[in-house]
N, C-alpha and C positions, 0 to 999 in steps of 0.2 A: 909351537907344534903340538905341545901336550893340549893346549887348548883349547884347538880346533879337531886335533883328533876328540875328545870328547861328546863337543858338540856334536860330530857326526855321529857318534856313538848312539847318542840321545834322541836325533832325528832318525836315525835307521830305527831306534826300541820301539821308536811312537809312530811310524810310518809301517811296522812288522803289526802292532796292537791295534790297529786301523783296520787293516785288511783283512785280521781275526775276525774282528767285529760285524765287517760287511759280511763276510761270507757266511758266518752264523747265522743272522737274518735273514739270508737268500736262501738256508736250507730249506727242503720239502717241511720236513715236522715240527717248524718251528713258529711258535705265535707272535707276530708283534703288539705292541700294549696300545691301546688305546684305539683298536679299533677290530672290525671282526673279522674273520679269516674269510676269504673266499668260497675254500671247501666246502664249511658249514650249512648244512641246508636253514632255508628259516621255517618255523616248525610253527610259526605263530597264526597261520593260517589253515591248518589242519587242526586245531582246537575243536572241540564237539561244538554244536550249539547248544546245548545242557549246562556249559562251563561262559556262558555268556550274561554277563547282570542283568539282573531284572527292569533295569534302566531301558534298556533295549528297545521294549515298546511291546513286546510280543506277547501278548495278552491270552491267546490263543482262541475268542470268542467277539462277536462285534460288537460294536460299542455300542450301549443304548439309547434311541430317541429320545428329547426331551420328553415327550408323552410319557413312553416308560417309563424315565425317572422319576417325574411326578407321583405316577399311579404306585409304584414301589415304594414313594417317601413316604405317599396318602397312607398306605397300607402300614406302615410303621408304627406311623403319627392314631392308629386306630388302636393299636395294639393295647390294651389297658394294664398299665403299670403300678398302679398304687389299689391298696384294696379297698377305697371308697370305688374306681372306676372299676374294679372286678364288679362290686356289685349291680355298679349302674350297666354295663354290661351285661349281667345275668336276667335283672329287670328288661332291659331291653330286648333280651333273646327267648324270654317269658312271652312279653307281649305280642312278638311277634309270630309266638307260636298257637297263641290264643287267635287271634287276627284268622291265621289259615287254618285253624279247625274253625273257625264259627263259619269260615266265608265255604269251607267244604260242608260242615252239615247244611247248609242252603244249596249248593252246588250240584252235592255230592261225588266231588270231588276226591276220589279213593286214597290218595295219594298220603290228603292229611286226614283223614279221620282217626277217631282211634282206634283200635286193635282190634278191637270185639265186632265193629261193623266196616271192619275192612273185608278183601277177597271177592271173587265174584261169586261165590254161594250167595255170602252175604246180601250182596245185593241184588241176586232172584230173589232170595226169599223176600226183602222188602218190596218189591215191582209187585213179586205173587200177591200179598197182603194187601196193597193200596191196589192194585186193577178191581177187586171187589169186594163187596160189602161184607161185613162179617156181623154177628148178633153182641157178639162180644164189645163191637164197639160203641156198643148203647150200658154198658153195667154203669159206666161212671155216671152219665146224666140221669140211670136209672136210680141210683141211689144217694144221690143229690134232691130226688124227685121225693122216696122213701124217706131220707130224714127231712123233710119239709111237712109232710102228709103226719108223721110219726109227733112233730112238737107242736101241728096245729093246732092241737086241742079238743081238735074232733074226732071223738069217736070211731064214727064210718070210717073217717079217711084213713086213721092210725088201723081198723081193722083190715081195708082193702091194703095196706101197705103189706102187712105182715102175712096177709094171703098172697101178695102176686113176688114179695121177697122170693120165698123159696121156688117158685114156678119159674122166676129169672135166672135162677142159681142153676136149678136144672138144667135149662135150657143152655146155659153157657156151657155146662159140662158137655152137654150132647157135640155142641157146638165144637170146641175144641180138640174131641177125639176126629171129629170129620173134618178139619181143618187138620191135622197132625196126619190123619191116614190118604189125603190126597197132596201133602206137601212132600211127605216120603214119595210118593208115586212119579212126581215132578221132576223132583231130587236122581230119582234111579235114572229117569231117562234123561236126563239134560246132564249130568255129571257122571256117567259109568265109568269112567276111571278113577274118582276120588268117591274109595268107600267109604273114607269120614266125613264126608258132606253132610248126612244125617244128625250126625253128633251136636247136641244142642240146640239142633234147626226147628223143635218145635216148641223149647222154652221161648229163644228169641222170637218166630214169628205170634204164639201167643199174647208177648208182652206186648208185639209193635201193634196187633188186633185191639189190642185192649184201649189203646187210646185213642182220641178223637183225631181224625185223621189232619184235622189243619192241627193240632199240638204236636205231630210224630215229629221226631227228630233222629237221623237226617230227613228234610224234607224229602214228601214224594214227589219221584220222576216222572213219575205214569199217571195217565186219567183212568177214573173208574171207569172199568170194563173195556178197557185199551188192547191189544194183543203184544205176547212179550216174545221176544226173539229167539230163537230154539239156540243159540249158542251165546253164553255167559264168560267173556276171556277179558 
């Protein structure tokens, strides 16, 4: 009897700690292990896209043609990195600068000239100059002519030199004030809104008079005695 009563003893303690057990489980607030609660919302889908890897693909721009990438490498592969290719570079960007002022003083090409006969003043006054003759553009063969006349040995000739010298001098002086007083005149009416148009206009047309018209540089645009266009832009 004592025996069996026990036994029963032991199966009511473990069949009472059984049903503890279940019922805890089955509470509302309660979590079981190993797996996730139904309540819980899953939150893994309201993530930003900010908090997304770079893996992802999202690049944010399209991806470039093989064309592009080439032209982007070429341009790399140019870049010069060592200071032998600085120089060769420098050389090369020299040359190239030479290239387009010689091929602009032939052209006249405004673009690349240099500084002094850039602008379209500039290049009235050169058109003004070359459409007509000037006396000024004989001193150079005329005194080319005078030191030939002056070492020949002759007499006469060294005496007619040294007479018609200063009668050329004159004459270019005359020469120069009436080229200076009809190039301002030009100047007023074809430029009325640029009062400094005058400024140096009659140093520089003087010097470009003075030379022999196939030596000017930049070359001239206009034929002698051509008509020049009433607007210089």
């Amino acid at each position: 009897m004592g025996s069996r009563q026990g036994t029963g003893t032991t199966v009511g303690w473990w069949l009472r700690a059984d049903r503890a057990r279940s019922d805890t489980l089955h509470e509302p607030g309660s979590t079981a292990l190993f797996r996730r609660p139904k309540s819980e919302p899953d939150t893994s889908a309201d993530l930003p896209a900010d908090d997304a890897p770079a893996a992802a693909g999202k690049k944010g721009r399209p991806t470039p043609s093989r064309r592009e990438a080439e032209a982007v490498n070429k341009a790399k592969a140019k870049v010069p990195r060592t200071r032998k290719e600085m120089a060769a570079a420098r050389r090369r960007a020299r040359a190239e600068s030479s290239t387009k002022v010689r091929q602009a003083m032939r052209s006249g090409d405004d673009r690349y000239l240099p500084p002094r006969d850039q602008g379209p003043v500039r290049r009235f006054i050169r058109d003004y100059v070359d459409a007509s003759f000037w006396i000024l553009e004989l001193m150079l063969p005329a005194m080319i002519v005078f030191l030939i006349f002056g070492y020949s040995g002759s007499t006469t000739l060294a005496a007619y030199s040294n007479l018609a010298l200063p009668a050329l001098l004159l004459m270019i002086l005359v020469e120069t004030f009436r080229l200076r007083g009809r190039l301002r005149k030009e100047l007023a009416r074809r430029f009325p809104d640029e009062p400094e148009a005058a400024k140096g206009a009659t140093m520089y047309a003087v010097m470009r008079a003075l030379q022999v018209r196939f030596l000017r540089m930049p070359k001239p645009q206009v034929k002698m005695g051509a008509a020049l266009p009433e607007r210089y832009r």
